[in-house]
C-alpha positions as CSV (number, residue, x, y, z in Angstrom):
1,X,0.0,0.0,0.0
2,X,3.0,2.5,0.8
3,X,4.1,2.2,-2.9
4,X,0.5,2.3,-4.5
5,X,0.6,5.5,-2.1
6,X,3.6,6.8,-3.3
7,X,2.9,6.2,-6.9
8,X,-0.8,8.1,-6.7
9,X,1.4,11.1,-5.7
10,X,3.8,10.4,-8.6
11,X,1.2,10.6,-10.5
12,X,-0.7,13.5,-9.5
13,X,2.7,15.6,-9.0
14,X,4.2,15.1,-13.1
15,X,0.2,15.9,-13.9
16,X,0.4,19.2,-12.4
17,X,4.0,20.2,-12.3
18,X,5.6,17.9,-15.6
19,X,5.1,20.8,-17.7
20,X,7.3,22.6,-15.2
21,X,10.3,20.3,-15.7
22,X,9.6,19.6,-19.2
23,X,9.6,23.5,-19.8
24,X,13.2,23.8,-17.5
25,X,15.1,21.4,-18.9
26,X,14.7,22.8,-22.5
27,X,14.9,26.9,-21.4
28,X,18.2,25.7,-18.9
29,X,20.5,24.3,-21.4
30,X,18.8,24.5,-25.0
31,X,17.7,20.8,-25.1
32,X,17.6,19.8,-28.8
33,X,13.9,19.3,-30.3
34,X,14.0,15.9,-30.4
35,X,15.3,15.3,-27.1
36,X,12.1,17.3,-25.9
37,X,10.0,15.5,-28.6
38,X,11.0,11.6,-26.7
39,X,10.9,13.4,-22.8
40,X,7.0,15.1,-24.1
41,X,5.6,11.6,-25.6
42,X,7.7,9.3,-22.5
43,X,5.8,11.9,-20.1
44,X,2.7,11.2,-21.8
45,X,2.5,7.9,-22.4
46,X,4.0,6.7,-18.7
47,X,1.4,9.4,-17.1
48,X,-1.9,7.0,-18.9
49,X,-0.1,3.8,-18.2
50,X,0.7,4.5,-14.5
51,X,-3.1,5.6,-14.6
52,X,-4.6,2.6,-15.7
53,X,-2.3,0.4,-13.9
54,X,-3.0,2.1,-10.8
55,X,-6.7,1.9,-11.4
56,X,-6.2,-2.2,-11.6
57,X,-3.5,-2.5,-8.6
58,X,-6.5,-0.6,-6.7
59,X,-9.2,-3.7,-7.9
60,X,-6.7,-5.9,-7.0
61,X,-6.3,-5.3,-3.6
62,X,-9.8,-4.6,-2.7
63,X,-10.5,-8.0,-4.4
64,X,-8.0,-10.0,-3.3
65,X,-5.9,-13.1,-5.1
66,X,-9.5,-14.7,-5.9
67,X,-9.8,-12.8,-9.4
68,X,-9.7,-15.4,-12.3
69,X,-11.4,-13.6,-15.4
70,X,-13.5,-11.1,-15.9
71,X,-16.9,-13.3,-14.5
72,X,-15.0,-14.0,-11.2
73,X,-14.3,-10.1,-10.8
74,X,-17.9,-9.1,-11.4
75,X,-18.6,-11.7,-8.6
76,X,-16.3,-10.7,-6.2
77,X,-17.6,-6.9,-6.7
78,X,-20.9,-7.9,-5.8
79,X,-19.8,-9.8,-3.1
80,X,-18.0,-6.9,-1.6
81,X,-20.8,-4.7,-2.1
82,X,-22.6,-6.6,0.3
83,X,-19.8,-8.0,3.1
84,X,-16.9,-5.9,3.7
85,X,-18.6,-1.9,1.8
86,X,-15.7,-2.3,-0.2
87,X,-17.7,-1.7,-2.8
88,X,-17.1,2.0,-3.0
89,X,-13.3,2.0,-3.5
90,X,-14.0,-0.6,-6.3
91,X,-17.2,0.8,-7.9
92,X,-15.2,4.3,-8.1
93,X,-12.4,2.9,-9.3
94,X,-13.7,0.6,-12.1
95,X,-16.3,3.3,-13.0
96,X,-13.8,6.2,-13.4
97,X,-11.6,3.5,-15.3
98,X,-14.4,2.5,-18.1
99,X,-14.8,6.0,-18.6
100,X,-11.4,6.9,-19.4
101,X,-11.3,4.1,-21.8
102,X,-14.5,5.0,-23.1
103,X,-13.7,8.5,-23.3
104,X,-10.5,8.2,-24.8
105,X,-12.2,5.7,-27.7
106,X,-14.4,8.0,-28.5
107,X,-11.8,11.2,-28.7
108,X,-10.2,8.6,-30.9
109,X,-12.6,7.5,-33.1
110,X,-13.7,11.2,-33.9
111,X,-10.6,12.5,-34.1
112,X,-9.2,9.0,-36.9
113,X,-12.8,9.8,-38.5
114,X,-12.4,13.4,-39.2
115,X,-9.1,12.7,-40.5
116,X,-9.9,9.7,-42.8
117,X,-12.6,12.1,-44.1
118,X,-10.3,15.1,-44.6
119,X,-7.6,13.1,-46.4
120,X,-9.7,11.5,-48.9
121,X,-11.7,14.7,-49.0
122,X,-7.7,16.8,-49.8
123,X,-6.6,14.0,-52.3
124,X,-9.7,14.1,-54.6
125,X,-9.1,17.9,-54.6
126,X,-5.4,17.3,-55.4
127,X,-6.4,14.8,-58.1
128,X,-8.3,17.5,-60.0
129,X,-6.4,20.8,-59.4
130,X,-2.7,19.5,-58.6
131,X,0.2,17.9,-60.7
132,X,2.7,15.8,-59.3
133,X,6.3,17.0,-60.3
134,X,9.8,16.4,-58.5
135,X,11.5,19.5,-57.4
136,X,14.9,19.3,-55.9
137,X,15.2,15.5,-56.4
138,X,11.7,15.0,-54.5
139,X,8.2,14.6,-55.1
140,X,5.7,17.0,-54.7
141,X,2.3,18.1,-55.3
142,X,2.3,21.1,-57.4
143,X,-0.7,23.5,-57.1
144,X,-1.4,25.7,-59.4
145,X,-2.8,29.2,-57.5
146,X,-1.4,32.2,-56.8
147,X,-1.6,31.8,-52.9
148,X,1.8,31.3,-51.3
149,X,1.6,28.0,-49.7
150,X,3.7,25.2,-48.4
151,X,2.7,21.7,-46.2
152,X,2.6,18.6,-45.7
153,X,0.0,15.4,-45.4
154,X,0.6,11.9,-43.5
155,X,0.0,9.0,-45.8
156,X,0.2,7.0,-48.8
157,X,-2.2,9.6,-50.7
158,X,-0.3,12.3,-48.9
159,X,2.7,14.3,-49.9
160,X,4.4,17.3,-49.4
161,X,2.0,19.8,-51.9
162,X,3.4,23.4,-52.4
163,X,1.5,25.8,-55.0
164,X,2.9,27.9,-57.7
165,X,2.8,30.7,-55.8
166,X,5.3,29.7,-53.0
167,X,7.7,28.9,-55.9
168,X,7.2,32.5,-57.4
169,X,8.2,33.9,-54.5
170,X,11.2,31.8,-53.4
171,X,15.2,31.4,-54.8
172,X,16.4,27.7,-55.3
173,X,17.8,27.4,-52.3
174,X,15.0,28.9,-50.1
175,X,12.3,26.2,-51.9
176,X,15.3,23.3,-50.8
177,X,14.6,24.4,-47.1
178,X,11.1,24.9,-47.7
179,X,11.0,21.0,-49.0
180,X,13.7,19.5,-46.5
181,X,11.7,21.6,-44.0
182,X,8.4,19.3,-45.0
183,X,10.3,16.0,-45.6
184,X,11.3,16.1,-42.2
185,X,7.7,16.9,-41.2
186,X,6.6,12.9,-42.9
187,X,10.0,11.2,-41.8
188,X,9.7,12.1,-38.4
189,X,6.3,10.9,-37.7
190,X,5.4,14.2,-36.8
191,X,1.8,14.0,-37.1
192,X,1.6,10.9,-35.0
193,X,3.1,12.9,-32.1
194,X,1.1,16.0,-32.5
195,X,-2.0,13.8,-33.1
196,X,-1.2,11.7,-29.9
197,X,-0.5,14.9,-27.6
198,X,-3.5,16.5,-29.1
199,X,-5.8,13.5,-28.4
200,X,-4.8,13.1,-24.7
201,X,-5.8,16.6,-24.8
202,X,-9.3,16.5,-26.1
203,X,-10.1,13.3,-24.1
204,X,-8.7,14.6,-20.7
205,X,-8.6,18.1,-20.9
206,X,-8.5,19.2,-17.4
207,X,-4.7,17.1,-16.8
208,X,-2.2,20.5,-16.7
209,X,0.3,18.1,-18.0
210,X,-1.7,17.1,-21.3
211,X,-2.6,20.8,-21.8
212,X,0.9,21.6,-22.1
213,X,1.9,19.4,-24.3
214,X,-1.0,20.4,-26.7
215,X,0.9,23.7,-27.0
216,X,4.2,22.4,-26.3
217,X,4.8,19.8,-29.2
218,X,3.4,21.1,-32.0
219,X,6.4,24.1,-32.0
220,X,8.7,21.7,-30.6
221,X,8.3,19.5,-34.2
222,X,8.5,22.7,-36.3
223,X,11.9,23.6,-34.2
224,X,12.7,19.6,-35.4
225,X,12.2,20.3,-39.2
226,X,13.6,23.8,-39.1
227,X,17.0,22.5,-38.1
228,X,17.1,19.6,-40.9
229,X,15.7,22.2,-43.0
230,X,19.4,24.0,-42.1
231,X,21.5,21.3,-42.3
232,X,20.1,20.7,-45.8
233,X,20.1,24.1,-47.3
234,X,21.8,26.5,-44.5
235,X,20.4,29.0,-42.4
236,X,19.4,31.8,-44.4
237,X,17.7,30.3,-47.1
238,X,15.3,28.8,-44.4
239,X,14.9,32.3,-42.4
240,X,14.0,33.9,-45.2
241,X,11.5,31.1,-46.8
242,X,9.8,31.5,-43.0
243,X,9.5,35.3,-43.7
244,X,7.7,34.9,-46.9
245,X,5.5,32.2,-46.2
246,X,4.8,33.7,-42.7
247,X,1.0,33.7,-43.4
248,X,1.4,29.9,-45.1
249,X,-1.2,27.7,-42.9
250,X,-4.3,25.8,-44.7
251,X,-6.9,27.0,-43.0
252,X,-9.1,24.4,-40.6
253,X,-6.9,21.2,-41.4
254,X,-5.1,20.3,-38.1
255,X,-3.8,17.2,-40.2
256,X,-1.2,19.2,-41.8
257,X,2.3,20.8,-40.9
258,X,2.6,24.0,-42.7
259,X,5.8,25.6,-42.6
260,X,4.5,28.8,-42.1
261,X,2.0,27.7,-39.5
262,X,3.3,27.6,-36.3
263,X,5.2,30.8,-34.4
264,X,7.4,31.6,-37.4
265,X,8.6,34.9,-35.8
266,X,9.7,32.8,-32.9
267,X,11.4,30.4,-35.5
268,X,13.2,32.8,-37.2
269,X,14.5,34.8,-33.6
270,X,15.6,31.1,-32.8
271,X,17.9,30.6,-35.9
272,X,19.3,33.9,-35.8
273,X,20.1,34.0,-32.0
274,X,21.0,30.6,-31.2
275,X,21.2,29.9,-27.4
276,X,24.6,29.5,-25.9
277,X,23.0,26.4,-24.1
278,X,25.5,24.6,-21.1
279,X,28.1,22.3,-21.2
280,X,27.5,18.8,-22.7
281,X,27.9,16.8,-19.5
282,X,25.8,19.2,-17.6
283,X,22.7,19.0,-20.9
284,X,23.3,15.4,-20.4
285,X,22.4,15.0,-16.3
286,X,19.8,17.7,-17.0
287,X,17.8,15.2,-19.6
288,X,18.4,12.4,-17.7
289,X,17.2,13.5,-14.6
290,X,14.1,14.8,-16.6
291,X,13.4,11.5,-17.7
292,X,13.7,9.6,-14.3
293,X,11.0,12.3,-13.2
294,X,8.2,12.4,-15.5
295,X,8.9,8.7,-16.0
296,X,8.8,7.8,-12.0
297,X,4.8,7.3,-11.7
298,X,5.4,4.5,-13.7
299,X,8.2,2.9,-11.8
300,X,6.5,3.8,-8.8
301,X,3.3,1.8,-9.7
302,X,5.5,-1.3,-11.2
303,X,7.0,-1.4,-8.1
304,X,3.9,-1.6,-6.1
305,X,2.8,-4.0,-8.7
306,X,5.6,-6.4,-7.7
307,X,5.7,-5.9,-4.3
308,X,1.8,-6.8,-4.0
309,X,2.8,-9.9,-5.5
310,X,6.5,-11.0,-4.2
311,X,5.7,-9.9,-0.7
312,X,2.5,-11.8,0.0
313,X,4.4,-14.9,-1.6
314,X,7.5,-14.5,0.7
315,X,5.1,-14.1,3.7
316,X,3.3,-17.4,2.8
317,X,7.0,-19.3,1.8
318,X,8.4,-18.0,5.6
């Protein structure tokens, strides 16, 4: 019980105050974007797991070593309904535990419906108004409008698509950073962690820690692609493609990354006037100690998983 204890404060304390650390640990020493990208999703993900398996260490003690299969559970319930008014610790717990899942299914299925229905809906549209052409050694879908515009979409049907109008505006080299910017965008799975952070968000939104991350990650994976986008074709060409397609975002489709869509101002400042960050052992502690922290609900509520089972079994061996 001391480490179920213990782990429910874990828990609670990285839901309020993770965005705290999170937020330290890249302002103190500059930590890279994908170093914040792993820390954000590990946060994430251990926070719901250490939920749910706190949720069934709860059922498990209150039901005892009796439970074999779900029928046997829904016994025991009832029985401790009735003998021992257990009943309320479980019937809380269970309830508030088909809820989540509930809830969090149907954020899910909303959010994978709208979309599914958004893609096909962008493809057909790119099918009668776009051409596909390779630009810089890589495929695109060329639009044909005046509009400067640059993004990408997920999938098979998907693509980088950049309009005519984008090219007009751009040199060479500031097009390379605009489509190294993109391709980093699909080969980073970008959209699978903003769509992760941002579901968490829409199921739960009242958890501080999901909140953050909602606003958190989506800059944190433009900061990702900017610095490809450097490596690729160098600084400048990439400031200056953010200055021109500052006002580049497709309007009402969340399943895009536009270049031009998220804080470009901040983007630019960022490139210009890198941080002077810390030294590399002292970035190094700083991210690991991070990631024992917003990871230690989890290893909390293993812990209490194991020692519900390994200390009843010594006790019964003595």
């Amino acid at each position: 019980m001391i480490w179920s204890f213990a782990a429910l404060c874990a828990v609670v304390a990285v839901g309020a105050r993770g965005p705290v650390v999170l937020r330290r640990a890249a302002r103190v020493c500059g930590s890279a974007p994908r170093t914040m990208l792993a820390l954000w999703v590990a946060a994430t993900a251990a926070w719901v797991l250490s939920c749910a398996a706190l949720l069934a260490l709860l059922a498990a003690e209150l039901l005892g070593p009796a439970v074999k299969g779900v029928l046997a559970a829904c016994i025991d319930v009832l029985q401790a309904l009735e003998r021992n008014h257990a009943g309320w610790g479980i019937g809380a717990g269970a309830a508030l535990a088909v809820v989540a899942l509930l809830r969090l299914l149907w954020t899910a299925a909303r959010q994978g419906r709208a979309g599914l229905s958004w893609r096909r809906t962008h493809h057909s549209g790119l099918l009668a108004r776009a051409q596909r052409r390779r630009l810089h050694d890589q495929p695109v879908w060329l639009l044909d409008t005046a509009a400067p515009d640059a993004y990408c979409v997920p999938g098979s049907r998907g693509g980088v698509v950049i309009t005519r109008g984008a090219l007009d505006m751009l040199t060479d080299a500031q097009a390379r950073a605009v489509l190294a910017h993109e391709q980093a965008h699909l080969r980073g799975r970008h959209h699978l962690i903003v769509g992760w952070v941002r579901l968490l968000d829409r199921a739960f939104p009242g958890v501080p820690l999901f909140r953050a991350a909602a606003q958190d990650v989506p800059v944190l994976v433009e900061w990702a692609a900017d610095d490809r986008a450097v490596r690729a074709a160098g600084m400048h060409p990439l400031v200056h493609a953010l200055g021109s397609l500052a006002q580049a975002a497709p309007a009402g489709a969340p399943q895009t990354l536009s270049i031009g869509g998220v804080c470009p101002v901040e983007r630019v400042r960022r490139q210009v006037r890198r941080p002077a960050g810390c030294r590399p052992w002292r970035g190094r502690v700083l991210v690991a100690a991070t990631s024992v922290a917003v990871t230690l609900p989890l290893v909390l509520t293993l812990t209490s998983a194991l020692a519900a089972v390994l200390i009843p079994h010594c006790q019964c061996a003595g």
